[in-house]
C-alpha positions as CSV (number, residue, x, y, z in Angstrom):
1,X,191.4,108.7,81.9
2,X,192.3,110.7,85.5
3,X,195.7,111.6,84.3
4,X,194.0,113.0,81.1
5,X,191.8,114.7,82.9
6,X,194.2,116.0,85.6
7,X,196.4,117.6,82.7
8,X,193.1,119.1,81.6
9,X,192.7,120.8,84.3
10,X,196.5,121.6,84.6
11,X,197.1,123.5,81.2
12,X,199.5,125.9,80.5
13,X,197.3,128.6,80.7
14,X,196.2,127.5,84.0
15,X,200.4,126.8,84.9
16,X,200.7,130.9,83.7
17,X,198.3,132.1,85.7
18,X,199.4,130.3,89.0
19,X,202.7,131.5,88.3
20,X,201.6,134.9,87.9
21,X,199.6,134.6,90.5
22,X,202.6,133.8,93.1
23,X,204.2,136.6,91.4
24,X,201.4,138.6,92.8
25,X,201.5,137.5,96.2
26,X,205.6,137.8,96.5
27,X,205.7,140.9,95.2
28,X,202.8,142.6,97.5
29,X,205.0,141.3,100.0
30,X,208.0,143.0,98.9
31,X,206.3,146.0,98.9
32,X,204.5,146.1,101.9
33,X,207.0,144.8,104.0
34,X,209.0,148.3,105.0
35,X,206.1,150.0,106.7
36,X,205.7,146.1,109.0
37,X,209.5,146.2,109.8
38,X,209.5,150.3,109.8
39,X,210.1,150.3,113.9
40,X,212.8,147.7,113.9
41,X,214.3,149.7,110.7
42,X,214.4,153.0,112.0
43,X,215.6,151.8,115.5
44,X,218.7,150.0,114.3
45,X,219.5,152.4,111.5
46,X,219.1,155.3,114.0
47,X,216.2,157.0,111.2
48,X,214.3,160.0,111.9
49,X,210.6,160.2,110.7
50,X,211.6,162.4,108.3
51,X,213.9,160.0,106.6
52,X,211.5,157.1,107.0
53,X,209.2,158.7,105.1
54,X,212.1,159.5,102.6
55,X,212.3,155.8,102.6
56,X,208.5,154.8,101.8
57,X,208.4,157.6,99.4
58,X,211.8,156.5,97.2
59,X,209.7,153.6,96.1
60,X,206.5,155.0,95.5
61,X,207.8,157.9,93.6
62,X,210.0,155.6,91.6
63,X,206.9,153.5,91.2
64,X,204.8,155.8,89.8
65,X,207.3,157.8,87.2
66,X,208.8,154.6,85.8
67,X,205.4,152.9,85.1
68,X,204.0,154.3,82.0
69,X,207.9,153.7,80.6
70,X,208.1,150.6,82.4
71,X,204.8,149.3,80.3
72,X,206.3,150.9,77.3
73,X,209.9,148.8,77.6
74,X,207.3,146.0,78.3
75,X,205.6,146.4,75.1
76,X,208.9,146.2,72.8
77,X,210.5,143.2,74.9
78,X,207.5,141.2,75.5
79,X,205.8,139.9,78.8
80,X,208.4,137.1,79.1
81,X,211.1,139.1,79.2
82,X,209.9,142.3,80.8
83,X,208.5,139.9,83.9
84,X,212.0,138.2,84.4
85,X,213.9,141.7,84.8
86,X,211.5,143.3,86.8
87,X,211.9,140.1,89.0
88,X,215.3,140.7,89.3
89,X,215.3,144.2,90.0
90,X,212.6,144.3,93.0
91,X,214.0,140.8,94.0
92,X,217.8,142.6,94.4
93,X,216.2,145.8,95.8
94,X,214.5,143.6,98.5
95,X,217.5,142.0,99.0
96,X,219.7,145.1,98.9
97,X,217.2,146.5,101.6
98,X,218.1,144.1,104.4
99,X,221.8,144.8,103.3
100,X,221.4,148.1,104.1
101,X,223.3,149.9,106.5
102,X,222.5,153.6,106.9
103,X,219.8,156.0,105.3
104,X,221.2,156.4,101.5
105,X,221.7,152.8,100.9
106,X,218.0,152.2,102.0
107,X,216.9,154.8,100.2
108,X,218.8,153.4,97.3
109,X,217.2,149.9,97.6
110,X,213.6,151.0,97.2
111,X,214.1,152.9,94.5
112,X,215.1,149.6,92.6
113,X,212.0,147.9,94.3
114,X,210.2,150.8,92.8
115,X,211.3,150.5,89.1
116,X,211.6,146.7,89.9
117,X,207.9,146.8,90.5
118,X,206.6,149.3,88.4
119,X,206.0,147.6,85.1
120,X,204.6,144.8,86.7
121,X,200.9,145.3,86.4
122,X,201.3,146.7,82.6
123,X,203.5,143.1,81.4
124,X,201.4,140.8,83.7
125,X,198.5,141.9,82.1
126,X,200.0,141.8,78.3
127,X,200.9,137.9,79.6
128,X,197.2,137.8,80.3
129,X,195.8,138.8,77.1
130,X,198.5,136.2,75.4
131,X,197.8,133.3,77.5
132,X,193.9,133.7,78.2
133,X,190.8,133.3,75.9
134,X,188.9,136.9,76.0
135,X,186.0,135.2,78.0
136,X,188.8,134.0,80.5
137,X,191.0,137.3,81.0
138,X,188.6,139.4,83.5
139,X,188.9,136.0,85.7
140,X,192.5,136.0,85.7
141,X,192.6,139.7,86.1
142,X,190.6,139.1,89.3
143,X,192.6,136.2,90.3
144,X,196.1,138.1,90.3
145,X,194.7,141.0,92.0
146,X,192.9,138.8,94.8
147,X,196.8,136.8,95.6
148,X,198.2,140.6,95.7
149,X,195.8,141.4,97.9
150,X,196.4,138.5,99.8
151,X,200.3,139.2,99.9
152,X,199.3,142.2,101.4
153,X,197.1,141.2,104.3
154,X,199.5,138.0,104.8
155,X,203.0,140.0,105.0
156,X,202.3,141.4,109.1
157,X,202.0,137.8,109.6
158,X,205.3,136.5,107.2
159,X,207.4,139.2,108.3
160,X,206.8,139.5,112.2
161,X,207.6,135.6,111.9
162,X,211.0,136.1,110.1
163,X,211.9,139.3,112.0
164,X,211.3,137.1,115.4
165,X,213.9,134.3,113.6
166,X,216.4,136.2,112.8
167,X,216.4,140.1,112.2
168,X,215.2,142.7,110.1
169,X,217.8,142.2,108.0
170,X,217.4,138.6,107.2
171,X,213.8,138.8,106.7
172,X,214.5,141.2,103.5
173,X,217.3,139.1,102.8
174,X,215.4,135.8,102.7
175,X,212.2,137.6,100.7
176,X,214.3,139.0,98.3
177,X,215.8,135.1,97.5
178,X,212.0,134.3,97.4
179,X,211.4,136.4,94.9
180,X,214.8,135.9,93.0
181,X,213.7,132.4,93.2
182,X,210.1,133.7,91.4
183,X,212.2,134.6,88.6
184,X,213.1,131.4,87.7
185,X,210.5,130.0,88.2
186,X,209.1,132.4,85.4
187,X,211.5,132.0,83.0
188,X,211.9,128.0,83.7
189,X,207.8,127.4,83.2
């Protein structure tokens, strides 16, 4: 009777949603975490202001022009599949970032966060409608949204901790794993 009632609560629905909802959370991160390392960046690549805000703009231009596209591709490849290669591509771009080594290369690596990231919101919300009962879909809505948001406030905290570890470098290094390890998760589940 417990373990019926245990897998009851543990559906696949429910396994969906938590999965999207650590997608949420990861990739908040990811895209928040340039402006916490910003100093250490621009000190170690030798960056002006000007090209920092080069930087911070690559992927927020890139985010904005590829997402009606993005949730377009989305629509003919599915939710599955759309949420795997947008995984890859902001999980390499995040990793690509603490490869960087000058000003183009950074600028580079947030542009594939940005188009990494931009369908994001579009698929995750076509898994939504697939996965949830219409009562159920404004609750999940809510749900992702509130881990994003939690990403958000949490990645001060997550990446001053890795910085102090290691580097800036590693700390992009290590949350671009994370969320390469996301991806499998995703397509594993």
């Amino acid at each position: 009777m417990a373990s019926t009632r245990s897998r009851r609560r543990f559906s696949a629905t429910t396994g969906v949603l938590l999965v999207l909802c650590i997608m949420s959370f990861v990739m908040y991160i990811d895209r928040t975490n340039i402006s916490t390392a910003a100093l250490a960046i621009r000190r170690d690549l030798q960056l002006n202001n000007s090209q920092l805000g080069m930087v911070f703009s690559a992927f927020a231009l890139t985010y904005a022009l590829a997402m009606i596209p993005g949730g377009f591709i989305g629509d003919k490849l599915g939710a599955r599949k759309m949420l795997a290669i947008c995984g890859v591509l902001w999980g390499l771009g995040t990793l690509l970032t603490g490869l960087a080594g000058g000003f183009v290369s950074l600028m580079l690596a947030r542009f594939v966060v940005g188009l990494g990231e931009s369908p994001i919101v579009p698929a995750s919300a076509r898994a939504l409608n697939a996965w949830m009962k219409p009562d159920q879909r404004g609750f999940a809505q809510g749900v992702t949204h509130a881990c994003a948001r939690l990403g958000n406030a949490s990645t001060p905290i997550v990446l001053a901790a890795l910085i102090s570890a290691s580097s800036w470098h590693m700390a992009f290094v290590v949350l671009g794993v994370v969320s390469l390890a996301w991806v499998v998760l995703w397509v594993w589940y």
